[in-house]
N, C-alpha and C positions, 0 to 999 in steps of 0.2 A: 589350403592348409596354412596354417599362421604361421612365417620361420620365427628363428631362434633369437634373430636378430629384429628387435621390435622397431618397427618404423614409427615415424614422430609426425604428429600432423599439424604444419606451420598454425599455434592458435596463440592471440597474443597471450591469454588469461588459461592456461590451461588446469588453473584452481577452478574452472566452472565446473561444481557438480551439476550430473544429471538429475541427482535428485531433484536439486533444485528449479529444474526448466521444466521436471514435469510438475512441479506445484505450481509453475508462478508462467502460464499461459500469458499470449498474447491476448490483450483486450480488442482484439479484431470482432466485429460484426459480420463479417467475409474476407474473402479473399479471390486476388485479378488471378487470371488463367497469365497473362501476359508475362513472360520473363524476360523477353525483348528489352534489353534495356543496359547503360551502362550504373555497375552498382560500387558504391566505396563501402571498405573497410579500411576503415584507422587512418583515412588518406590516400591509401592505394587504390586502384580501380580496376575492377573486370567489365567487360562486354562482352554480354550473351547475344550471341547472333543464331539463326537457323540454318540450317543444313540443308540439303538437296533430299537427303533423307528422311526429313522429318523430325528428326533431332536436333538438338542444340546443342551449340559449345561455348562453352567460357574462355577468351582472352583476355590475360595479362594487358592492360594496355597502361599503367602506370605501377610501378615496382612495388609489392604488396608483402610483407611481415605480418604473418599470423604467430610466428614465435619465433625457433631462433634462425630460422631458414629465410633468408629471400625469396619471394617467386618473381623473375626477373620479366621486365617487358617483352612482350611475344609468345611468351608460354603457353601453353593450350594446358591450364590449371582445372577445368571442370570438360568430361567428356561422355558421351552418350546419357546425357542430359534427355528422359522423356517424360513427356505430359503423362499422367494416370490418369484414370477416371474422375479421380475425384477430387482431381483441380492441383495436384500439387505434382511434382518432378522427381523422378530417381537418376541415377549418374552414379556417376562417378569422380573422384579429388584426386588430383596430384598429392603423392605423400612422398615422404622423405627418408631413409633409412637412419635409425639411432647414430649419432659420431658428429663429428666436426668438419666432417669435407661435405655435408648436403646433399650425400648422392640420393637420386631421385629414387622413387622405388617404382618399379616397372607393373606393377601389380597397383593398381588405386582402389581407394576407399569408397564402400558401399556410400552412398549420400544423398539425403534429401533435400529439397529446396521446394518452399511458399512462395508466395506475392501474398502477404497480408495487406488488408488496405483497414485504413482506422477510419470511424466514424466521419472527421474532419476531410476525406477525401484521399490522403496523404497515405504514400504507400512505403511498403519495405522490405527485404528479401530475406527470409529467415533460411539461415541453413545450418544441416545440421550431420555432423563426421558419426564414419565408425571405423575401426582399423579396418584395412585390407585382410578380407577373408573372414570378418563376422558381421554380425548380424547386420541387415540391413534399418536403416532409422525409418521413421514416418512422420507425418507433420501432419494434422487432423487441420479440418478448416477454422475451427475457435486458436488455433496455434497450439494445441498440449500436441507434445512430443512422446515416443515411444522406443524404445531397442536403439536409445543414443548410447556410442561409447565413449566421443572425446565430447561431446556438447554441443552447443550451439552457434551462431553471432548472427544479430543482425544489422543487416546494411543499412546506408543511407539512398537513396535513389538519388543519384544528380543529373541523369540526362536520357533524353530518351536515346535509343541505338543510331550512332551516324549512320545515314544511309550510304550503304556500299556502292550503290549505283546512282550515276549523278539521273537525277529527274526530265525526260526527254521533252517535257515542256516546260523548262526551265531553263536559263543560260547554263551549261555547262560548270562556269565560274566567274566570278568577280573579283574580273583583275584592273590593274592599275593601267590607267589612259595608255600608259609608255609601251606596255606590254604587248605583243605585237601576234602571239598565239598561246594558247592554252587549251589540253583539253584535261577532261575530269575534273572532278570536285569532291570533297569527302565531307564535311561536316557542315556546312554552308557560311564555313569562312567568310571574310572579307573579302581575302584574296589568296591562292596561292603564293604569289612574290609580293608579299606585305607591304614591305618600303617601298618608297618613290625609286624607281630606276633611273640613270642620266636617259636623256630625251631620246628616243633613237632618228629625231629629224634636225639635230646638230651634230656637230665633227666633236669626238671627244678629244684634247688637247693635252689633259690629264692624262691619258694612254693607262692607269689605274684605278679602279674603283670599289667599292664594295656592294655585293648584292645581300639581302638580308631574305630571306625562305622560312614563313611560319609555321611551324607545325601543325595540321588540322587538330581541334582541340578533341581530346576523348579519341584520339587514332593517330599516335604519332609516324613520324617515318622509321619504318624498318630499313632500310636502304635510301642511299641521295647518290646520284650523278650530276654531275655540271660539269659541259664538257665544251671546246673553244679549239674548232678546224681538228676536231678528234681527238684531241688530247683532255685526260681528265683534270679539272681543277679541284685541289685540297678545298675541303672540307669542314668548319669544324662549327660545334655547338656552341648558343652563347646564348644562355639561359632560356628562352621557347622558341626560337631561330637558329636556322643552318644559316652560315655564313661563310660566303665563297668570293676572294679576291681577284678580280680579272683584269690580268697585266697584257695589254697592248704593246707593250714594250718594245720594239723592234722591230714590229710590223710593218709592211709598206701600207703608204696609204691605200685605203679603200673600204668593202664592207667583209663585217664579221660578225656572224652569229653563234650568238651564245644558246645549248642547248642544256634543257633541265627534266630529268628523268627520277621519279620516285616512286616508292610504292610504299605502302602504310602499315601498319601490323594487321588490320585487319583485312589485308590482301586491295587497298583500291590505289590502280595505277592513278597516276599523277604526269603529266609533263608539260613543258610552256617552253618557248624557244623567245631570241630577241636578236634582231640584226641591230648590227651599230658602225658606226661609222669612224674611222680614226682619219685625222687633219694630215694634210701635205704642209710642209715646213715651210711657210712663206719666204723668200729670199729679204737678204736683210738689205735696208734702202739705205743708200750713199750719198750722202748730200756733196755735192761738186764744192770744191777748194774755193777761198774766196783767190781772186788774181791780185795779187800785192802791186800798187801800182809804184813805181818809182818816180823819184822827184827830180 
C-alpha cells in the first residue's frame, strides 16, 4: 500500500514524461541478456554483479545523484535484480522518503532494466522507476516502455564487472619490484602499492617515509588497514590514493614490517606486507689532535 508520505526517486530530470519514453523508443535492433557490468549515470557508477542465487545486485561504487538525494559509495542501490524470459530484468531501487534528511525508504521501487545494444555494436543500460507499491514497469526488446511511473535513464557502459576473484592462472598481482608479498587483486591494476616503495635491501636512515595505496579503479576501498609491530598507521585520502606515513622514529636498529589489509566495496580482500630495515647510528670518527711541537 502506497503511505501518505510520498517517497522520491533520486532522478536528475524528473520533468521526464512517461509519455514521452513511450513514444520516443530506443533505436535498438536487440538487446545483450548481460548486465554484468559497471554502468555510469551523470558520472556516478554502479556495478552489477551476480549472486549465489542467481540474482543480481547493484553497487554504489562511485557517489551517484539522480536528484536531490546522494546514493553514497557502498550502497546496495538496485536488489533482487532477475533475468525474465524475455531478455530484460525486474528488481528492485533504493528510494528515498519525501523531506530533507534522505531517509531511505525500506520498501523499493518496482524496476526494470535492458541491455540495449545499437546497431554499431555499443551498448547501454535502460532503466526504468515506479514508486514503491505500484505498478510494476517493462522494457520490450525494441526499448518502448510500459506502467513507467517516474521515467526512465540511460546509462553509459564504461567497464566490464572487476573480477571479484583474482584469476588462479594469473599472478595474483602486479606489484612493485620492492614489494615483498601480496595477495589478491581487484581490477587488474598495476599494482596494489602503486609508488615506488624505499628498497627493502638498504637501511632506511630517513626513519620516515610515505607509502601511496591506489584504489582498484571501478571498486574502491571500503576499509584500509596499515599496521607497524601492531600498531594502526593513520590514514588519509589524496585524491585516487590512500596515503599512510611510516615513522621509525625511535626504533632500535633492525627489521620491521609494515602490514596492509583492505577490502573493497565490492567485498574483494586485498593485503601486501613489506619488511624494512632501519640503520644503526654509525659512531662519529675523531680525528687525533695534531702535537704542537715546541721550539
Amino acid at each position: 500500500m502506497h503511505k501518505s508520505s510520498h517517497p522520491r526517486l533520486t532522478l536528475t530530470s524528473l520533468a521526464i514524461a512517461t509519455a514521452a519514453l513511450l513514444i520516443g523508443g530506443a533505436s535498438s535492433a536487440g538487446a545483450s541478456s548481460s548486465i554484468e557490468a559497471v554502468w555510469s549515470f551523470g558520472g556516478g557508477q554502479i556495478a552489477v554483479v551476480p549472486l549465489a542465487n542467481g540474482t543480481f545486485e547493484g553497487t554504489v561504487v562511485a557517489p551517484i545523484k539522480f536528484a536531490e538525494c546522494v546514493h553514497p559509495e557502498g550502497q546496495e542501490i538496485w536488489k533482487d535484480v532477475t533475468l525474465r524470459p524475455d531478455g530484460s530484468y525486474w528488481g528492485g531501487h533504493q528510494w528515498y522518503f519525501a523531506g530533507s534528511d534522505c531517509t531511505e525508504n525500506p520498501e523499493p521501487g518496482p524496476t526494470a532494466w535492458r541491455v540495449i545494444e545499437e546497431p554499431d555494436g555499443s551498448k547501454y543500460l535502460k532503466v526504468c522507476f515506479s514508486e514503491p507499491g505500484t505498478t510494476q514497469p517493462t522494457i520490450a526488446p525494441d526499448g518502448s516502455v510500459e506502467d513507467v511511473q517516474w521515467g526512465c535513464r540511460d546509462s553509459a557502459l564504461i567497464a566490464p564487472l572487476p573480477p571479484l576473484e583474482p584469476s588462479p592462472s594469473t599472478p595474483t598481482s602486479q606489484t612493485t619490484p620492492t614489494s615483498t608479498s601480496t595477495t589478491g587483486s581487484s581490477s587488474g591494476n598495476a599494482s596494489f602499492i602503486q609508488r615506488q616503495l624505499p628498497a627493502a635491501k638498504r637501511c632506511l636512515s630517513a626513519r620516515d617515509f610515505p607509502i601511496h595505496l591506489a584504489e582498484p579503479q571501478y571498486d574502491p576501498f571500503k576499509t584500509i588497514s596499515v599496521t607497524l609491530k601492531g600498531h594502526a598507521i593513520k590514514t588519509r585520502r589524496k585524491g585516487k590514493y590512500v596515503v599512510a606515513t611510516i615513522d621509525l622514529e625511535g626504533l632500535p636498529p633492525g627489521a620491521f614490517t609494515v602490514k596492509i589489509k583492505a577490502t573493497t566495496v565490492l567485498g574483494v580482500h586485498l593485503s601486501g606486507s613489506r619488511t624494512y630495515h632501519t640503520c644503526a647510528k654509525k659512531p662519529k670518527k675523531h680525528k687525533p689532535s695534531k702535537l704542537k711541537v715546541s721550539k
